[in-house]
N, C-alpha and C positions, 0 to 999 in steps of 0.2 A: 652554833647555839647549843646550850646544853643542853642534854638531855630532859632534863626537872626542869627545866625553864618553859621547855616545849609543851612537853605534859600540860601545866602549868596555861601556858596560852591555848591549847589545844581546848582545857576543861573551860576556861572561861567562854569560848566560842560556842561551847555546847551549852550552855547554860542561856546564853543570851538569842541566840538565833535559831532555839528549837524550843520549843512544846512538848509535851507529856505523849503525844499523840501522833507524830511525825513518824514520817517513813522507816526507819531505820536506831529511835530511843525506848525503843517499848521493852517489858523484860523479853529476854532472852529465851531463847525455844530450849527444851530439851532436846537432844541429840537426835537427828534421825539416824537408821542405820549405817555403819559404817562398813564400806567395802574399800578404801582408800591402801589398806597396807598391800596389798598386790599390786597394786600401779605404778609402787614407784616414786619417785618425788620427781616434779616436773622442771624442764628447764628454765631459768631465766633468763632469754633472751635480753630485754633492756629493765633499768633502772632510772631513779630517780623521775619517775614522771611525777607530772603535778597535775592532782585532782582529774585522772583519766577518766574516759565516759564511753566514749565508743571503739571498735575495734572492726577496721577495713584490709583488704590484702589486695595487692594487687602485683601476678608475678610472682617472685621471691620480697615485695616492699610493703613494708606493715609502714600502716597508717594508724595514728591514735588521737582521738581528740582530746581535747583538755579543756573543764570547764573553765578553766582563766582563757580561752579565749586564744589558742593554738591549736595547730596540728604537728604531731612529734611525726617524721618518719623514718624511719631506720632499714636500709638498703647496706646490707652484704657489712653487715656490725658498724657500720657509720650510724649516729643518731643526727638529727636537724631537727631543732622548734624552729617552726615553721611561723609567726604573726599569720593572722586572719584579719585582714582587713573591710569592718563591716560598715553598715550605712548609718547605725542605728549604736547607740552607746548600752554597752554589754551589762546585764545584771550582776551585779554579787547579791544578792539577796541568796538566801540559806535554799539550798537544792538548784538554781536558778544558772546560769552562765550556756555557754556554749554548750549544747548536751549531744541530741541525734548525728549521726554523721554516714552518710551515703556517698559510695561512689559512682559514677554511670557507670550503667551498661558497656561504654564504650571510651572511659576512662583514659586508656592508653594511648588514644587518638585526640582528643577532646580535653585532655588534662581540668575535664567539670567534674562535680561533688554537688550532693544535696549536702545541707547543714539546719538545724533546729535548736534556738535561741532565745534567749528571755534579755528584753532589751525595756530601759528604762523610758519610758513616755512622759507626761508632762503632769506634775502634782503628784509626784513617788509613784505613777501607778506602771507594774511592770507587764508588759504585754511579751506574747512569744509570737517568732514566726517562722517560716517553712520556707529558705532561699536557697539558689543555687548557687554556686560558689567557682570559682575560674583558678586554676594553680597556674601563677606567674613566677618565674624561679623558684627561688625560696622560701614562699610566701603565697598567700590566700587571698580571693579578691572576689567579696560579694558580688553579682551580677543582676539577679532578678527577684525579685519576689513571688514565689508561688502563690503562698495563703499570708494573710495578715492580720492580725484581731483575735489570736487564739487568747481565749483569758489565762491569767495568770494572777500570783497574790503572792506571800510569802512563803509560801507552798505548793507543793503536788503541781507542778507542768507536766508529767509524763515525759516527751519527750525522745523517744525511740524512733527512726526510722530504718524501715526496710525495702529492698525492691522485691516484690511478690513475682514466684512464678510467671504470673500473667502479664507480665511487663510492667506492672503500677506500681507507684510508689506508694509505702502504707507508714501512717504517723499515728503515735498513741501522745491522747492529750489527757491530761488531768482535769480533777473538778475545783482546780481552785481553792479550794476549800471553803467552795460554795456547792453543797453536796447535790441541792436540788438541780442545780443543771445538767447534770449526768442524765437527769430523765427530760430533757428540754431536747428535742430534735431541732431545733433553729438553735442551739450553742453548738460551739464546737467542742467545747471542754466536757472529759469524762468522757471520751469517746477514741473508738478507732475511727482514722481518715483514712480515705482512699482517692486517690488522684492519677493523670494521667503526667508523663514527666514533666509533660508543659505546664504542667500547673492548671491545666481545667480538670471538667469533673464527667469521671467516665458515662458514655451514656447510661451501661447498665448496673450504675450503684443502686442499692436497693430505694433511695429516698430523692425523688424528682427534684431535680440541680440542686445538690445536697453530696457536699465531701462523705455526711455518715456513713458509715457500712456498718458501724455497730455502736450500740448506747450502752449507758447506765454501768460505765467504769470510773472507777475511784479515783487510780495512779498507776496507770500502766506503764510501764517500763519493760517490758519486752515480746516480743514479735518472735516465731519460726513456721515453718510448714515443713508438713511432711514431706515423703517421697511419691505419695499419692494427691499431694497439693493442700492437705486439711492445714488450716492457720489456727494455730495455737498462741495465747497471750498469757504474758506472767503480771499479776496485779497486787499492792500495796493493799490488805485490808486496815480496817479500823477496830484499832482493838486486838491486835490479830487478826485474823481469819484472813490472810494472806490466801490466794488465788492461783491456781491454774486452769486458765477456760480453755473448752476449744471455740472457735468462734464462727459460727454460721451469719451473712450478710443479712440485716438489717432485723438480729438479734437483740432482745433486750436484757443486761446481762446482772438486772437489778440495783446496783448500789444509786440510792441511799434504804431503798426498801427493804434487802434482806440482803444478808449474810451469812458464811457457811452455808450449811442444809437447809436453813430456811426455806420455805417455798412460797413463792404465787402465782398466780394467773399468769400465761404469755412470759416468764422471766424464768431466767437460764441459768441453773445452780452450776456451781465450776465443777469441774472433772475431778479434783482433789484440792482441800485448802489444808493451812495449817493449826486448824482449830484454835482452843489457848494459848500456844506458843506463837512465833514470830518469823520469818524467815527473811521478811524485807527484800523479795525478791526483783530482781532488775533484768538484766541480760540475758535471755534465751535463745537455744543451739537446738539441732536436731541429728540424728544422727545414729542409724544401725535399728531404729525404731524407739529410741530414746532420745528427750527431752535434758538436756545439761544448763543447770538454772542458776544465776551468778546473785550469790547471797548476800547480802550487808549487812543486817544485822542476825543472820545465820551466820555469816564468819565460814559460808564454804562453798563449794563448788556443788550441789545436786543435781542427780541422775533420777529421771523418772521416767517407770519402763511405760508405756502407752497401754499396753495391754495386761501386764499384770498389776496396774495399777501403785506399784511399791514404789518408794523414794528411799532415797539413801544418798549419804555426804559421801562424796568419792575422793575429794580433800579439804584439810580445815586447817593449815598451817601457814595461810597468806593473808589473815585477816578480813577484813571487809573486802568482798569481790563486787565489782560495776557490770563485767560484762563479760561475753563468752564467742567464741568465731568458730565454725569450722570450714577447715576445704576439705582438698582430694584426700589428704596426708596427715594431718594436726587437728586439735583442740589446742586453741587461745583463752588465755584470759587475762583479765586485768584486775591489779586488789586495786584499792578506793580505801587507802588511809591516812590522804594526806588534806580532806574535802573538810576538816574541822570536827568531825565525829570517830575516826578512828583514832590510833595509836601508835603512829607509824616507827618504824627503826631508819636506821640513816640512810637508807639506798630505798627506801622506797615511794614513790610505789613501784610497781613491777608489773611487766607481760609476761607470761608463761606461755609453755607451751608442753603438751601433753602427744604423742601419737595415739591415732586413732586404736592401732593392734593392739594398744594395752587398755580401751577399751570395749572392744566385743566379749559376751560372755560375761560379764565382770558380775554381774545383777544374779544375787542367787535364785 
């Protein structure tokens, strides 16, 4: 296809299946600081993925989701799209498809995965929900349902999972773009989940048989914890005032009430937003005492140090980034330019890969 053709149907898809107001169309931030020329330019390990979303390893095998409704895996430069075979007929609506993606604990043995998904129910209305998934050869095969009934609309699922320190698996939901449920403890939308893997609900969640562990989130899209266990979340504001919380159990963390500095009673102003500007942050990493925040309509990679509080773009030459991994050895990430909002070039999108040594120190 041509290039000007692409453009061309790329712009039409932005025009028709996004708002003024959505995640990742709002104007553009000013620059945060840049410390990105000593690092280096990153690997690319694979190409051409479509519309990636999550980022798993397991061994030397990168696993990647794709909201159309695959898993890419790529073992020792071999790539395989993987089908996902689900129970439930898969959303395209705009931000919506295949999104969260979890491996077990014990993976290797077990060849299960967690998966989180916006699937079409009956009268166009689209629901998401929280399954476990079985890898059979080539291929992926729904198993169980965890949670089912998460809301969902043309917008904001959240859609992030992680397994927590403490063995639990944790999901961030969106508000729908029905704002007042974020403050509703009987919805699940607008919130962090907290679950046991079997899909019940820990005893000591803070909210009596209740997934909540925390309210009054927008569009959360990314989960990490520290080295001391602290859970940190990356959130979509309105308007801007994009979000980094830390997140204390059964916290109320105000949206639709206040934003930025805002204050009120009992509600939890974030640890740093991004004021008037935008950063449309998604995928969050930890690592060395820093936060690495995968940007979409920031257009980079950010580094925020926990304690001196400073942010800075450590790269910006991969366009829209979805998500961000670390292990023992690497910084992963994936750009997000082929979801109908970016502007992709012919091989992408792309997994990268950063070592860790050229990021200690880096934060002046």
């Amino acid at each position: 296809m041509k290039r000007w053709l692409l453009f061309f149907l790329m712009a039409a898809l932005i025009l028709t299946g996004c708002n003024g107001k959505e995640e990742d169309s709002k104007t553009g931030p000013k620059p945060d600081k840049e410390v990105a020329g000593a690092l280096g330019d990153p690997k690319v390990l694979v190409t051409n993925l479509h519309s990636p979303w999550s980022i798993q390893k397991d061994g030397d095998t990168m696993y990647v989701s794709e909201r159309t409704g695959s898993i890419v895996e790529w073992d020792k430069g071999k790539l395989t799209r993987q089908p996902v075979e689900l129970k439930k007929t898969l959303s395209s609506k705009a931000e919506a498809g295949l999104l969260g993606f979890a491996l077990t604990p014990d993976f290797s043995e077990s060849r299960r995965a967690y998966a989180y998904y916006t699937y079409e129910g009956g009268s166009g209305k689209s629901i998401n929900r929280i399954v476990s998934l079985q890898k059979v050869d080539d291929g992926w095969r729904e198993r169980e349902t965890l949670i089912d009934g998460i809301p969902s609309g043309d917008f904001h699922h959240g859609g992030r999972l992680k397994l927590g320190p403490d063995g639990s698996l944790y999901a961030t939901t969106g508000d729908a773009k029905k704002p007042e449920i974020a403050q509703k403890i009987d919805s699940l939308g607008g919130k962090i989940l907290r679950m046991n893997l079997d899909g019940t609900i820990p005893k000591d969640n803070p909210f009596g048989n209740s997934y909540v562990y925390s309210y009054g989130h927008r569009n959360p899209q990314g989960l990490a914890w520290d080295d001391a266990g602290t859970l940190y979340e990356s959130e979509h504001g309105d308007s801007a005032h994009d979000e980094i919380n830390e997140i204390d159990p059964g916290k109320n963390y105000g949206w639709p009430e206040i934003e930025g500095d805002q204050q009120k009673p009992d509600m939890i102003k974030p640890l740093t937003h991004s004021g008037e500007n935008t950063w449309a942050p998604s995928g969050l990493a930890h690592f060395d005492g820093k936060l690495y925040i995968a940007a979409l309509r920031g257009e980079s990679l950010k580094q925020y140090d926990i304690q001196s509080r400073e942010m800075a773009d450590i790269f910006t030459n991969a366009g829209r980034i979805r998500d961000v991994y670390v292990d023992e050895e690497f910084l992963y990430f994936i750009s997000n330019n082929t979801d109908g909002r970016g502007n992709p070039d012919e091989k992408d999108d792309k997994l990268y890969r950063l070592p860790l040594s050229r990021l200690k120190g880096n934060m002046p």
